[in-house]
Biotite code that builds the C-alpha atoms (Angstrom):
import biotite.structure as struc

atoms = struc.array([
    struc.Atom([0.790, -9.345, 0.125], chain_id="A", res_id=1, res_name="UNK", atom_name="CA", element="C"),
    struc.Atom([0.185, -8.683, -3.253], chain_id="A", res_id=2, res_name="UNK", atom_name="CA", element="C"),
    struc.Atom([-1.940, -12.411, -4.803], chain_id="A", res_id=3, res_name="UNK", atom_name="CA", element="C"),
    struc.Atom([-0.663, -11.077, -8.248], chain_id="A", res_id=4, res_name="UNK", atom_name="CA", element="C"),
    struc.Atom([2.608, -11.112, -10.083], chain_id="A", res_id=5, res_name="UNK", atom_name="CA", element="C"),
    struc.Atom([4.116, -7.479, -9.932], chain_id="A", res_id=6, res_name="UNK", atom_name="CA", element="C"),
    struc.Atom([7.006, -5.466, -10.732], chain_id="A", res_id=7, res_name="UNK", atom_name="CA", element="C"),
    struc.Atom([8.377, -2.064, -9.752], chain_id="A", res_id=8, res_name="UNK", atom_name="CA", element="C"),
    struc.Atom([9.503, 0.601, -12.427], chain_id="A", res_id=9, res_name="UNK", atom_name="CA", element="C"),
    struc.Atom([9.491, 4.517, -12.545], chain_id="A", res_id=10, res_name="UNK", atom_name="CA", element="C"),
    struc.Atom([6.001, 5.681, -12.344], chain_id="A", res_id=11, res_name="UNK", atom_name="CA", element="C"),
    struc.Atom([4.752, 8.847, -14.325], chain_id="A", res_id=12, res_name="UNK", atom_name="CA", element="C"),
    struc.Atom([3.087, 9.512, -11.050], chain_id="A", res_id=13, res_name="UNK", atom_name="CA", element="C"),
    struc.Atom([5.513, 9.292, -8.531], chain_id="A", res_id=14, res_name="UNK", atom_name="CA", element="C"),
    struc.Atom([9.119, 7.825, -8.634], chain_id="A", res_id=15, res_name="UNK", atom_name="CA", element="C"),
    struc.Atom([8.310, 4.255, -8.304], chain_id="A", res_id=16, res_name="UNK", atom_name="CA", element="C"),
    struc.Atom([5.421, 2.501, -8.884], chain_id="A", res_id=17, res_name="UNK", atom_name="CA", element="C"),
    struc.Atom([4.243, -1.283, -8.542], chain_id="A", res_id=18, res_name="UNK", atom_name="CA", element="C"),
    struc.Atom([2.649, -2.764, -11.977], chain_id="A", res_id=19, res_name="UNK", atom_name="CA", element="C"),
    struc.Atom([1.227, -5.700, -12.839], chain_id="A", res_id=20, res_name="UNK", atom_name="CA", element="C"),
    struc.Atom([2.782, -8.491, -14.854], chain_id="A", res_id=21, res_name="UNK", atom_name="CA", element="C"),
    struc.Atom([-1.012, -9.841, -15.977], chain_id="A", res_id=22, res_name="UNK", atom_name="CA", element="C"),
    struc.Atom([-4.628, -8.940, -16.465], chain_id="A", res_id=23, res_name="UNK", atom_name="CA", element="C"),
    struc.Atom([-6.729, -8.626, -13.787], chain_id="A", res_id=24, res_name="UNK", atom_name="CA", element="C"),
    struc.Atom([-10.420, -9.096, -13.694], chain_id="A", res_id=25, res_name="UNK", atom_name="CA", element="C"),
    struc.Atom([-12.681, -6.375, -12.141], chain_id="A", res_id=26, res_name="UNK", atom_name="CA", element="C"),
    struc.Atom([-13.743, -7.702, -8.369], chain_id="A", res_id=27, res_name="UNK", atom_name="CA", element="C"),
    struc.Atom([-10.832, -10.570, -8.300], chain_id="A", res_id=28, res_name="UNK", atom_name="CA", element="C"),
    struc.Atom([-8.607, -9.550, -5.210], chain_id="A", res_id=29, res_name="UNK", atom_name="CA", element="C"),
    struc.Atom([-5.164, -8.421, -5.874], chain_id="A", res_id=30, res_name="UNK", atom_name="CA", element="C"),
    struc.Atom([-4.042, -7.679, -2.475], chain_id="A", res_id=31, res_name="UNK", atom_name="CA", element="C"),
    struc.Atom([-4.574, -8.886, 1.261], chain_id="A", res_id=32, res_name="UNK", atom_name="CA", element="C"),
    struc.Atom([-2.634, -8.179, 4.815], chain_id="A", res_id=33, res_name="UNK", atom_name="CA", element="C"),
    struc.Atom([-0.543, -11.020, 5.354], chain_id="A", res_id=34, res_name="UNK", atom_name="CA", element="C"),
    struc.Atom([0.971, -10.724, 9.167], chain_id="A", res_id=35, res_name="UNK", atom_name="CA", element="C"),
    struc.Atom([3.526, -13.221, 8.421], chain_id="A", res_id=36, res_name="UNK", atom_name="CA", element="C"),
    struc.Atom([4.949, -11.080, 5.567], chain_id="A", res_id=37, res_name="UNK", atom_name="CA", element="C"),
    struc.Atom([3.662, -7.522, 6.399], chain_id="A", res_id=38, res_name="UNK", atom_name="CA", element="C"),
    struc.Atom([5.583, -6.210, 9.241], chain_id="A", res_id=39, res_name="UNK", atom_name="CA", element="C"),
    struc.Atom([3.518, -4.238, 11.870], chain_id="A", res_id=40, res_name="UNK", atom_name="CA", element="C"),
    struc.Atom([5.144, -1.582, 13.746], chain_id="A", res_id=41, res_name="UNK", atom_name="CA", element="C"),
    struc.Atom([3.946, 0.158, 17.018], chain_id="A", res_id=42, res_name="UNK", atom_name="CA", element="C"),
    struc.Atom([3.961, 3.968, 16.303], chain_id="A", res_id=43, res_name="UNK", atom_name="CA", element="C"),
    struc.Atom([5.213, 4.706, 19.759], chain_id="A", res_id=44, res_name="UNK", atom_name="CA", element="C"),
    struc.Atom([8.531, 2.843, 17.802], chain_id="A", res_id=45, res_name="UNK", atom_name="CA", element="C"),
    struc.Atom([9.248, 4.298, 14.772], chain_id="A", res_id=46, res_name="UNK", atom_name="CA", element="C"),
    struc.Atom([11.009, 6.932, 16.279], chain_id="A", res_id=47, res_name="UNK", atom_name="CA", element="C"),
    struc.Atom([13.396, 4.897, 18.393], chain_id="A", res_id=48, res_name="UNK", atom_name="CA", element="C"),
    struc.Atom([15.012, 3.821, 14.436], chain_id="A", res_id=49, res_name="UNK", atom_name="CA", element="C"),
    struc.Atom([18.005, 5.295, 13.272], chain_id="A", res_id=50, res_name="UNK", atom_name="CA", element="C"),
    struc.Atom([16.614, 8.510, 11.666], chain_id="A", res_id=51, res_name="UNK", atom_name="CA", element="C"),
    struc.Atom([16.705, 7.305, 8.063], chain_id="A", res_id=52, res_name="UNK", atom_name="CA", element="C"),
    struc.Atom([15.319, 4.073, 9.065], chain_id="A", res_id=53, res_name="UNK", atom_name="CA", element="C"),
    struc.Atom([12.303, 6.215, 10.420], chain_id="A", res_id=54, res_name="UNK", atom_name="CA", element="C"),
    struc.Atom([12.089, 8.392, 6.903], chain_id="A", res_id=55, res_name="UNK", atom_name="CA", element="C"),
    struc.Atom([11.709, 5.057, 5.370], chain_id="A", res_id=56, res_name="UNK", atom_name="CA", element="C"),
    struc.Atom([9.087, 3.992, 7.398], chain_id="A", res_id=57, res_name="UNK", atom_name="CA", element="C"),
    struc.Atom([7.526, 7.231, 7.567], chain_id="A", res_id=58, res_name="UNK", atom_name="CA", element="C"),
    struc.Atom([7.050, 7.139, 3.539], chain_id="A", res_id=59, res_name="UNK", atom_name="CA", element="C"),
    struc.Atom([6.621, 3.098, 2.921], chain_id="A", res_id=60, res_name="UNK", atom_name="CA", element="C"),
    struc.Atom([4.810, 2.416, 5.753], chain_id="A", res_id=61, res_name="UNK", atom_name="CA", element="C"),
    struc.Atom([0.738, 2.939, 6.090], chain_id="A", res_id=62, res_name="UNK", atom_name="CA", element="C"),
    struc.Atom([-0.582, 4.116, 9.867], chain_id="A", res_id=63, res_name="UNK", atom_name="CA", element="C"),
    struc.Atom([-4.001, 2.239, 10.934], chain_id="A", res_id=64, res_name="UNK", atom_name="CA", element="C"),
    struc.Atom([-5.657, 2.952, 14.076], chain_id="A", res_id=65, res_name="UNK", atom_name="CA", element="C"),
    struc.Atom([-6.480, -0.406, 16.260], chain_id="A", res_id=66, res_name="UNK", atom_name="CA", element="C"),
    struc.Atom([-8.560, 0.214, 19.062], chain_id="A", res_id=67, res_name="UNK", atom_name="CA", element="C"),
    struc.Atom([-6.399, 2.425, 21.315], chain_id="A", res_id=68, res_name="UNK", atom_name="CA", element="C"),
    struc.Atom([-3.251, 1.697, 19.891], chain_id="A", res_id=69, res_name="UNK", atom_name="CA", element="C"),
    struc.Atom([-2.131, 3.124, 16.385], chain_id="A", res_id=70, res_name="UNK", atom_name="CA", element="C"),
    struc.Atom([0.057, 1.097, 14.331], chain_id="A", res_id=71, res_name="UNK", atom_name="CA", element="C"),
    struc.Atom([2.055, 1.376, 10.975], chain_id="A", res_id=72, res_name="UNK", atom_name="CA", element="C"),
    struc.Atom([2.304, -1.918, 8.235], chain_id="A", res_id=73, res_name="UNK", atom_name="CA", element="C"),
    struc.Atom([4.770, -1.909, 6.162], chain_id="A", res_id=74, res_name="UNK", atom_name="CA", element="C"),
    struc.Atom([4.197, -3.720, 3.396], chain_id="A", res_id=75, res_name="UNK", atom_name="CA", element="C"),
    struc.Atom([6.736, -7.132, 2.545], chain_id="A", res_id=76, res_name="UNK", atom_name="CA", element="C"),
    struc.Atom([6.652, -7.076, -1.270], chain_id="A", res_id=77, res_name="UNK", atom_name="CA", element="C"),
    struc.Atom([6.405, -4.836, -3.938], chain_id="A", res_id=78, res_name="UNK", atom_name="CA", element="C"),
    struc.Atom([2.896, -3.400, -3.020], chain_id="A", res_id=79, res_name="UNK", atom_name="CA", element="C"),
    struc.Atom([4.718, -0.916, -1.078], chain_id="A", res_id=80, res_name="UNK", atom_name="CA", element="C"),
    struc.Atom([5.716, 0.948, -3.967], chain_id="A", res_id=81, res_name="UNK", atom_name="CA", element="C"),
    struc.Atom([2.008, 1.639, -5.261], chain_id="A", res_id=82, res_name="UNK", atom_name="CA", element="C"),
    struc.Atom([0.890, 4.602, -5.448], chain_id="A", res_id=83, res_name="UNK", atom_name="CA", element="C"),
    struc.Atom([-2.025, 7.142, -4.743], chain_id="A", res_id=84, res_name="UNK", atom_name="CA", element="C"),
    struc.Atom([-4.207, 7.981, -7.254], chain_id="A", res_id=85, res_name="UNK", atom_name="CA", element="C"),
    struc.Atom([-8.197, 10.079, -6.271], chain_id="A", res_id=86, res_name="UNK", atom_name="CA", element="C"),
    struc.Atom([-9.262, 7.176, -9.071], chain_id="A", res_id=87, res_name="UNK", atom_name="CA", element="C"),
    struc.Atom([-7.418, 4.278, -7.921], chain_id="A", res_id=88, res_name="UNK", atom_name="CA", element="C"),
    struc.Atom([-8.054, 0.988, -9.788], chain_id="A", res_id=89, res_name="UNK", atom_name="CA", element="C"),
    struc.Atom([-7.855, -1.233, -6.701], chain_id="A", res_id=90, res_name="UNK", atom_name="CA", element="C"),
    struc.Atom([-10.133, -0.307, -4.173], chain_id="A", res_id=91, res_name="UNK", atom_name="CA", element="C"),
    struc.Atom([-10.167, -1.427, -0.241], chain_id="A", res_id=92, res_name="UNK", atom_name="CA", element="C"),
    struc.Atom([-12.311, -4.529, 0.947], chain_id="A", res_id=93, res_name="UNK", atom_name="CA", element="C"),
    struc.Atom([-13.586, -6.738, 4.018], chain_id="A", res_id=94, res_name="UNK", atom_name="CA", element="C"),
    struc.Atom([-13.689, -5.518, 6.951], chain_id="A", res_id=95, res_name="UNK", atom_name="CA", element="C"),
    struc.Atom([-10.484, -3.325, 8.443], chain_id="A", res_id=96, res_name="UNK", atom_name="CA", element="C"),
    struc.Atom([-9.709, -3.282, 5.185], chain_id="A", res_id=97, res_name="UNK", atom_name="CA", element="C"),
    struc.Atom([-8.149, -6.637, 5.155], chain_id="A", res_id=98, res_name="UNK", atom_name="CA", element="C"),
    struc.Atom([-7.623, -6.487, 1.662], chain_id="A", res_id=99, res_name="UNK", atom_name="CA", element="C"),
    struc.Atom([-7.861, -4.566, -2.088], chain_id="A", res_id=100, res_name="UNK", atom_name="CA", element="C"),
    struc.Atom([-9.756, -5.793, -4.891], chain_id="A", res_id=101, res_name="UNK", atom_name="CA", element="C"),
    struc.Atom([-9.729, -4.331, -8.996], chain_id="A", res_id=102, res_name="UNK", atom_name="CA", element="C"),
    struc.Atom([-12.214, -1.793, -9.182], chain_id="A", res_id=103, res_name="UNK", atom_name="CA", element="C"),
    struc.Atom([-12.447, -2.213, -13.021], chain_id="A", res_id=104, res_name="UNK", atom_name="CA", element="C"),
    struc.Atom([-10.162, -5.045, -14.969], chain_id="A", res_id=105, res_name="UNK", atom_name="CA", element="C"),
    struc.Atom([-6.541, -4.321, -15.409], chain_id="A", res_id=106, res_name="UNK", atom_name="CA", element="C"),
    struc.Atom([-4.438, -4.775, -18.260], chain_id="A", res_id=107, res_name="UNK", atom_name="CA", element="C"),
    struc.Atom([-0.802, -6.531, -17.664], chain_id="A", res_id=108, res_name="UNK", atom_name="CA", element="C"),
    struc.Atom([2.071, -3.885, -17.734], chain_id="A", res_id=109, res_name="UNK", atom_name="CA", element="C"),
    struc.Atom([-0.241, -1.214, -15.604], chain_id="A", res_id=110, res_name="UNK", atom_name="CA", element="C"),
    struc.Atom([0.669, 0.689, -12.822], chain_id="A", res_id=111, res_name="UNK", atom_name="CA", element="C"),
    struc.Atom([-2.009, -0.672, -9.616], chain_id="A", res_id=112, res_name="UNK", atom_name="CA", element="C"),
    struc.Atom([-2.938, 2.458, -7.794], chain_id="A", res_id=113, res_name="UNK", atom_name="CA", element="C"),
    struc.Atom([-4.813, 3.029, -4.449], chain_id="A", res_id=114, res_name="UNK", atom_name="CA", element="C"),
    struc.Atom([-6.667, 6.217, -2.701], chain_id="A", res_id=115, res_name="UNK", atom_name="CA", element="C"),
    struc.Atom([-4.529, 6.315, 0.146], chain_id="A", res_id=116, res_name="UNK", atom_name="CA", element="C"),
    struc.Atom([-6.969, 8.319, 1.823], chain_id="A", res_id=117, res_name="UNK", atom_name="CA", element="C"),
    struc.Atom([-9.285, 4.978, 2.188], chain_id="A", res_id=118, res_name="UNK", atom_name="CA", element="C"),
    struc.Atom([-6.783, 3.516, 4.315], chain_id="A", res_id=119, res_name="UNK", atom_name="CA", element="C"),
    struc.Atom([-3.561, 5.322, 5.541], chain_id="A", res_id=120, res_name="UNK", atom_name="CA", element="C"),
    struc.Atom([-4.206, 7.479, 8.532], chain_id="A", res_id=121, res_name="UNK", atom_name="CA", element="C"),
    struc.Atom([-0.608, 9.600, 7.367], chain_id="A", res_id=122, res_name="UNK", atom_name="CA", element="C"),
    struc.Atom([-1.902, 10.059, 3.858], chain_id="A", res_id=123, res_name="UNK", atom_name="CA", element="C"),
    struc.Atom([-1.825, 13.695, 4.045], chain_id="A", res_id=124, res_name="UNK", atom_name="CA", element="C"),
    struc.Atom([2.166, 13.412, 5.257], chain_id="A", res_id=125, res_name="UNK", atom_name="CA", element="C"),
    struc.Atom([2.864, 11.126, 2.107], chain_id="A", res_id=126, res_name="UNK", atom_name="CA", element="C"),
    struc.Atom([0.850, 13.393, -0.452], chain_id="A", res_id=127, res_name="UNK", atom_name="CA", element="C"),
    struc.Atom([2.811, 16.159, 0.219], chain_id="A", res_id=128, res_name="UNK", atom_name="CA", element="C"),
    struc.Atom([6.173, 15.113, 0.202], chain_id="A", res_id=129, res_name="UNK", atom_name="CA", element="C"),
])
């Protein structure tokens, strides 16, 4: 759940990308998992979707391991549209990364970018598609 006011417009690094509508302070937290709005998804189900249900989820969701069990989240709001970047300016936080915080402050109209590698156990899948 993004704890920021956001919008979504085309990114000149990948199709769409989630921006900020204000400044944000390095170390103030811009993003946190919020079960009641993040939707988590056994992997063992994804495939049982309609197949471009699945591509969907296959793209927009992030895979997390949890124990035994490996699960995707799929984000509720528009933090599902940021994208990757190897110098992200949100970085992950807490513990199971629980949430993202501004690694340096952020100017309103920005695109907020993340190292998917940090956090999303199909990064490799997403950076090459």
């Amino acid at each position: 759940m993004l704890l920021k006011k956001s919008f979504i417009k085309f990114s000149g690094i990948h199709g769409i990308g989630c921006f900020t509508q204000e400044d944000i302070k390095k170390g103030e937290r811009v993003w946190e998992l919020d079960p009641d709005l993040d939707i988590t998804i056994p992997a063992n189900k994804i495939n049982s979707y309609p197949p471009a249900i699945t591509e969907f989820l296959k793209m927009y969701a992030y895979g997390q391991e949890t124990g035994s069990e490996k699960i995707f989240i799929l984000c509720g709001d528009h933090a599902r549209h940021m994208n990757h970047s190897e110098d992200p300016n949100l970085i992950e936080a807490g513990d199971g990364n629980a949430f993202n915080i501004a690694a340096l402050d952020i100017k309103a109209g920005e695109e907020l970018t993340c190292n998917y590698n940090e956090f999303d156990t199909d990064a490799s899948f997403k950076l090459n598609h």
